[in-house]
N, C-alpha and C positions, 0 to 999 in steps of 0.2 A: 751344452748347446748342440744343436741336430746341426748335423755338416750338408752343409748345401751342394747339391751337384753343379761340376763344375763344367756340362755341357750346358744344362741350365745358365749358368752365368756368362757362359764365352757365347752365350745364344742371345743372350741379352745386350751383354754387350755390344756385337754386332749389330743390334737391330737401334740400340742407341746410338753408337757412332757414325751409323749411315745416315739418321734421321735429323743428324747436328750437323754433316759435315758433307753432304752430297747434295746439289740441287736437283738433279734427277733421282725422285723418290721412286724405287720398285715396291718400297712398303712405308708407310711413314707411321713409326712408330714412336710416337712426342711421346710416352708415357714409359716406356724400358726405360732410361736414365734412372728416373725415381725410384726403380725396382734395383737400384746396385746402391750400396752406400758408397763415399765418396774414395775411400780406401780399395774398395773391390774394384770399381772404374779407374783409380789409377794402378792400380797392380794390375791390369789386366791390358792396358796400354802399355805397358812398360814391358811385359813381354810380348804382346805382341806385334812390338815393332824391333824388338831383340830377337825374335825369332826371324822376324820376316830379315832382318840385316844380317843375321848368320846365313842365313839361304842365298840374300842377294849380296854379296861384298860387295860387289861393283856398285852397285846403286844403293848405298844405304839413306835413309829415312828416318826423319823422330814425326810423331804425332805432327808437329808443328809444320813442317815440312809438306807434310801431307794435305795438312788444313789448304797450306799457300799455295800448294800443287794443284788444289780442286778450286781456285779459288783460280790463279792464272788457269787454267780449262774455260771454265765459265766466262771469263770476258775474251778468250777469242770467238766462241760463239754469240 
């Protein structure tokens, strides 16, 4: 099997995760999801909110968190 680039996939990713989980769209990209299987979209959450929580100790973060986080944003405006 051909190995996929993995800027290609973390480029993906990002542009699915923004488009699921951000009400202010900079790009609305409803169609990246489909392009990750569901393995590649959670391995790729899973580090990158492992990375982001080694960078930030203080404030760590899961996906979920994040979702609630954009979620209280949204309704105090």
């Amino acid at each position: 099997m051909e190995q996929k680039s993995m800027t290609a996939l973390v480029s993906t990713f990002s542009r699915a995760y923004h488009s699921e989980n951000n009400d202010v769209k900079i790009f609305n990209d409803s169609v990246a999801k489909l392009l990750l299987s569901e393995q590649e979209y959670k391995e790729i959450t899973e580090q990158y909110f492992a990375e982001y929580n080694r960078a930030n100790p203080q404030h760590i973060m899961s996906a979920f968190d994040n979702v609630n986080y954009c979620l209280a944003i949204k309704k105090l405006f």
